[in-house]
C-alpha distance (Angstrom), angle and dihedral (degrees) to the residues before:
residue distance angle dihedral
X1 . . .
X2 3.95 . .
X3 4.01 111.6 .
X4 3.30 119.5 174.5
X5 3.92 117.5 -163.6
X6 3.95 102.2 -159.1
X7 4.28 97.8 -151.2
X8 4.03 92.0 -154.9
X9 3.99 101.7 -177.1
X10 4.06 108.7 106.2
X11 4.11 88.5 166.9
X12 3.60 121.2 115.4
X13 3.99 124.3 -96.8
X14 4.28 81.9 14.8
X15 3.57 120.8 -166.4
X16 3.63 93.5 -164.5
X17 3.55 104.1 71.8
X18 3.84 91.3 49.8
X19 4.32 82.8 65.4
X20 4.01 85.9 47.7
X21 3.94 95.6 56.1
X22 4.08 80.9 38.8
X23 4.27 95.5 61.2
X24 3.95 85.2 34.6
X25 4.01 95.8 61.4
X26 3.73 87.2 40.4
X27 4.43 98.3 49.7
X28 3.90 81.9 41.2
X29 4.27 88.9 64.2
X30 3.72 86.8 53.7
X31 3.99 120.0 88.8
X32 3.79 115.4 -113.1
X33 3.58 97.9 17.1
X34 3.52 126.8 124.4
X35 3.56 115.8 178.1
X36 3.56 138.2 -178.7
X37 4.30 132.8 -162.7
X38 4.20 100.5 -143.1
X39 3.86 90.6 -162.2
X40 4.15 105.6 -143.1
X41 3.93 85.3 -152.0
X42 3.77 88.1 54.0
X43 3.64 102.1 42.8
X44 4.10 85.2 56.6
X45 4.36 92.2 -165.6
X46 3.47 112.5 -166.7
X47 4.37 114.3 -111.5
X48 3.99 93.6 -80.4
X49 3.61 115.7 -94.3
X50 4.19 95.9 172.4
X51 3.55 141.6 -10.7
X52 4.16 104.8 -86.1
X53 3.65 94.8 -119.1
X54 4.17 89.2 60.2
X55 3.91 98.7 40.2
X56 4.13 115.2 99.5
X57 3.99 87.2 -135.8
X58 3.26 134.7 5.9
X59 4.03 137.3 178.2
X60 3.38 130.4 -88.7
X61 3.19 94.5 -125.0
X62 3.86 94.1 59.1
X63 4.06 84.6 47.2
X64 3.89 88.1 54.7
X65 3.29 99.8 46.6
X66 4.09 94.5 52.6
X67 3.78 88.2 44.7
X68 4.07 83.9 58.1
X69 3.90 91.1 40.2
X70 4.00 92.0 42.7
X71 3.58 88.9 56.0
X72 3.44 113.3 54.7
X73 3.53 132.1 91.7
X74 3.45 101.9 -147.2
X75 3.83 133.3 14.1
X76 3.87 129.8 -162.7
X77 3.98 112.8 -151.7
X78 4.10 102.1 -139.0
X79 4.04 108.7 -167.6
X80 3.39 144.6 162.3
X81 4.33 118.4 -139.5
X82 3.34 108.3 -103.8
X83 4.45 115.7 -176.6
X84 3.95 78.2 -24.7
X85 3.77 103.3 -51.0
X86 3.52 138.2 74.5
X87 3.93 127.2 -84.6
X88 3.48 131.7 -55.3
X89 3.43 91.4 -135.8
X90 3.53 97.8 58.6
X91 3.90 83.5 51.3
X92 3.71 87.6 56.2
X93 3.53 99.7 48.4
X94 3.59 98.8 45.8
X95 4.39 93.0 48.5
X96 4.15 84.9 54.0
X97 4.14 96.4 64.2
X98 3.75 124.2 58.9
X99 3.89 113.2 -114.3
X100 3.63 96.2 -92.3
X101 3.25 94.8 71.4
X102 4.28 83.2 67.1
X103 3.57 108.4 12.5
X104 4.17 122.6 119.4
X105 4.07 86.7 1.1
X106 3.99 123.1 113.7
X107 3.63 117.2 -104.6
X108 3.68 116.4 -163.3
X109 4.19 117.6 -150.4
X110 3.42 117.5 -125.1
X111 3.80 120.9 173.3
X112 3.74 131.1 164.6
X113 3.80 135.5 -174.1
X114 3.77 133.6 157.7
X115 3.83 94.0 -120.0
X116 4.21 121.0 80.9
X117 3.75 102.0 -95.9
X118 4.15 92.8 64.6
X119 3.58 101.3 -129.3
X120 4.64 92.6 -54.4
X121 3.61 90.8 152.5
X122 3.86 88.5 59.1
X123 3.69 88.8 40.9
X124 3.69 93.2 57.5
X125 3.88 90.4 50.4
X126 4.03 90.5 47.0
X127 3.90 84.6 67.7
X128 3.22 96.1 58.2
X129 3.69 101.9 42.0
X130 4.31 92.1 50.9
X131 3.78 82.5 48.3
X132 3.48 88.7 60.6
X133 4.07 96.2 43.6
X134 4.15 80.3 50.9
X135 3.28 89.5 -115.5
X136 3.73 117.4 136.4
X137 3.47 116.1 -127.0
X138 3.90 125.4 -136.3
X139 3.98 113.4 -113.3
X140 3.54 88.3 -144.8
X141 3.51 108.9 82.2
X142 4.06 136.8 -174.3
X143 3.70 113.3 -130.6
X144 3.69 111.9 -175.7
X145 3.84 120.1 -171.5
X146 3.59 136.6 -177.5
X147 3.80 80.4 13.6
X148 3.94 97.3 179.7
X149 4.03 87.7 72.0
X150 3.76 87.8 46.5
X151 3.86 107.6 73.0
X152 3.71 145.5 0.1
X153 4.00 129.3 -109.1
X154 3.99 87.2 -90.3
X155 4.11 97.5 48.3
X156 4.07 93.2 -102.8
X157 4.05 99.4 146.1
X158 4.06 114.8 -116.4
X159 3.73 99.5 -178.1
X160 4.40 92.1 68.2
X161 4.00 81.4 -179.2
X162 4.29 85.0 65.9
X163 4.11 93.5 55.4
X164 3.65 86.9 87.0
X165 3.72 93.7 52.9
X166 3.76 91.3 49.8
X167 3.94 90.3 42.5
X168 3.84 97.3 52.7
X169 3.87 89.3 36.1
X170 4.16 86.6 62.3
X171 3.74 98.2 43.3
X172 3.94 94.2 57.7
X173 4.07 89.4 41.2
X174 3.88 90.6 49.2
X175 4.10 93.2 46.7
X176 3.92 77.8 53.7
X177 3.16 95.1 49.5
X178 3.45 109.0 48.8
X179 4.01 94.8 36.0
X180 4.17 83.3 60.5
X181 3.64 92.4 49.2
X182 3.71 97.6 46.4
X183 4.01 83.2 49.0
X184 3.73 96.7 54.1
């Protein structure tokens, strides 16, 4: 199974990516998973101007990226709360592709803030927004406060006490996940 975990910080000194590499070191210890971090700060997509599909030319790099979103299985949404919602970037990303590249496929929640809620106001908002991409979001979400205690530059978890979060997190989004792609 294809997951794609869509790391959707592009600020400096982020948090958020640190929680991508986390959930990517964990799926990779599971058997038949092959997941990927597509890195928001990486991808560097222009402001949106049009959905791809309806622009004369586009980038290759907006082609690549939908060919990576259009094949996975599964995605997890990985974002920090920004103004109580979830990034602008993610926002952008997800208004270039047609809904194909989303709908009927599990999308796991993922928010992060350095405060003690973990980013829920974000996390509300994220249902919504996958709703709306007809994707169908995983009940199960990962809530990750105080973040900078959490994890180290490379994704290795600090807080040993938030393994179990991450663990049960992973086995409701993977039921999900393969119960959606059996179904399609």
């Amino acid at each position: 199974m294809n997951i794609v975990i869509v790391s959707s910080s592009t600020r400096i000194g982020r948090e958020t990516h640190k929680v991508a590499l986390s959930l990517e070191k964990a799926l990779a210890k599971t058997e038949g998973i092959n997941a990927i971090v597509l890195d928001l700060k990486k991808e560097n997509l222009p402001l949106f101007l049009e959905v791809m599909n309806k622009l004369p030319e586009h980038n290759e790099s907006i082609s690549q990226t939908f060919e990576v979103l259009n094949r996975a299985d599964a995605l997890l949404f990985v974002t920090p709360e920004y103004n109580g919602s979830y990034s602008v970037a993610l926002q952008n990303m997800a208004d270039y592709y047609p809904k194909v590249a989303f709908a009927k496929k599990a999308i796991g929640i993922v928010t992060v803030s350095s405060g003690p809620l973990g980013g829920m106001r974000a996390a509300m908002h994220l249902q919504q927004f996958i709703l709306a991409l007809f994707g169908i979001p995983c009940p199960q979400m990962l809530l990750v406060p105080t973040v900078q205690n959490k994890f180290d530059e490379t994704g290795h978890v600090l807080d040993e006490g938030f393994t179990l979060k991450i663990s049960t997190f992973l086995t409701e989004f993977l039921w999900l996940a393969k119960a959606l792609k059996n179904a399609r």
